[in-house]
C-alpha positions in Angstrom: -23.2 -42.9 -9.8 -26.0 -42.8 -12.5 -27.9 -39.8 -13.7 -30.9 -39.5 -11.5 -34.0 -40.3 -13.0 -32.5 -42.4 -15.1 -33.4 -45.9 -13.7 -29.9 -47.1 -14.1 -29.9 -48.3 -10.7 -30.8 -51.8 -11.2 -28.7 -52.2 -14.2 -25.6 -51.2 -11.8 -26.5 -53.4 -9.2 -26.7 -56.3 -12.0 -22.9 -55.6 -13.2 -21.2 -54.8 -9.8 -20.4 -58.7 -9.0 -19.1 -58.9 -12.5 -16.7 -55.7 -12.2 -16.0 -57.3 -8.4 -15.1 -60.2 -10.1 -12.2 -58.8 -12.4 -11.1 -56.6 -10.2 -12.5 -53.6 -11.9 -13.9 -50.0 -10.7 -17.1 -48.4 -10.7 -16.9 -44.6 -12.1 -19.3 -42.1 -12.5 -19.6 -41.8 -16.7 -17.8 -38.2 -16.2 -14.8 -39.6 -14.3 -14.2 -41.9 -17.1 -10.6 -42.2 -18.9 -9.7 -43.0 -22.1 -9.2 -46.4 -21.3 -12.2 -46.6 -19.3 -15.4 -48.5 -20.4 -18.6 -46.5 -20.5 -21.6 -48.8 -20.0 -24.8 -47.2 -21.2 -28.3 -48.4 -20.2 -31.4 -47.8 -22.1 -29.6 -45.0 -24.1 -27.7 -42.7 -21.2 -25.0 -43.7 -20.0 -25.1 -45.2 -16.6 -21.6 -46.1 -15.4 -17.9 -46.3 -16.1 -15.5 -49.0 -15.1 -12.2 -49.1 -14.6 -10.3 -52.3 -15.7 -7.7 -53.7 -13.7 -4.1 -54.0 -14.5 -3.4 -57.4 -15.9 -0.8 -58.4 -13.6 -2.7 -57.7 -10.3 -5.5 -59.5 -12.5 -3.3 -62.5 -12.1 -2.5 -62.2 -8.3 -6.5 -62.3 -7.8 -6.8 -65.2 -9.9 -4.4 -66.8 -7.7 -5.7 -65.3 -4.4 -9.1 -66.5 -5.1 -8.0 -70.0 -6.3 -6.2 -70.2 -2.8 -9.0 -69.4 -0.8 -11.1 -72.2 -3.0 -8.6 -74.7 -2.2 -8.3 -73.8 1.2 -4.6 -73.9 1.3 -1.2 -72.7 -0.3 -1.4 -73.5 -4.1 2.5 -75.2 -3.2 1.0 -77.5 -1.0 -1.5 -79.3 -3.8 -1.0 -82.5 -4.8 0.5 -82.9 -8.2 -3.3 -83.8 -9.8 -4.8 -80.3 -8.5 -1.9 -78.2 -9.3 -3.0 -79.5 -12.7 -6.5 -78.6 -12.5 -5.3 -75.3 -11.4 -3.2 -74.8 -14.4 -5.9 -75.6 -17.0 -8.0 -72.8 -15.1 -5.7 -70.1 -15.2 -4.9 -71.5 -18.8 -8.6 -71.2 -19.9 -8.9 -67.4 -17.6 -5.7 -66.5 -19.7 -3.0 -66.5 -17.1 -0.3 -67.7 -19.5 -1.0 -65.1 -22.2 0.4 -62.7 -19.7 4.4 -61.4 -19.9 5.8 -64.0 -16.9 2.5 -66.0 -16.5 4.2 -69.2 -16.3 6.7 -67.8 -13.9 4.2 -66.5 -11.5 2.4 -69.4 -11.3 4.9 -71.6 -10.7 6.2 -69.8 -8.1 3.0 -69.9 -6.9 2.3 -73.9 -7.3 6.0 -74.0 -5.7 7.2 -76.5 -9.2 9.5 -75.6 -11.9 8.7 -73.5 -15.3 9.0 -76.4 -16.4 6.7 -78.5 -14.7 3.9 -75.9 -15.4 4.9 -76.1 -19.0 4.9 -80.0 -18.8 1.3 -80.1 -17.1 0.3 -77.4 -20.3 1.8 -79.5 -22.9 -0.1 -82.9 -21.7 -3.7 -81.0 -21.4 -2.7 -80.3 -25.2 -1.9 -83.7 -26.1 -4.9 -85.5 -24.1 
């Protein structure tokens, strides 16, 4: 994926988890898009990734907080269902167009609850 020669290697195998993480794509620089981030190491660039959509971002999010919990995010109790929605608050779930929608559908409570469980993390 790198020029060869380049010693980019290393450098690629240090971002892969993070662009695994998000959801993003590795590209060869070439392949790259306009909306495309060219990474460049020690001045040639060395990779291109591909960020995700921001609403499939949001399905990870709440993929990966299933398999953490172990369990459908409906069938929390009422005290982790609001430690779930300060994380997705602090990842930025509720900056996206029907955040609090999809993750109340998700939790299995109201748009309202989620908004309630928002507004006391704001007030305490």
């Amino acid at each position: 994926m790198s020029a060869p020669g380049t010693g980019a290697e290393s450098f690629i195998a240090a971002v892969t988890p993070l662009v695994d993480a998000i959801g993003g794509e590795l590209l060869a620089p070439e392949r790259a898009g306009p909306d495309d981030v060219v990474l460049s190491w020690q001045g040639t660039e060395a990779v291109a990734v591909r960020l995700p959509d921001l609403s499939a971002s949001l399905e990870r999010i709440l993929a990966e907080l299933r398999r953490r919990h172990g369990m459908p995010l409906a069938e929390l109790d009422r005290s982790t269902k609001q430690q779930v929605v300060r994380t997705l608050e602090a990842r930025g779930a509720f900056a996206m167009r029907h955040g609090v929608e999809t993750v109340a559908s998700a939790l299995g409570v109201s748009r309202f609850t989620v908004y309630n469980y928002l507004n006391r993390e704001q007030r305490g």
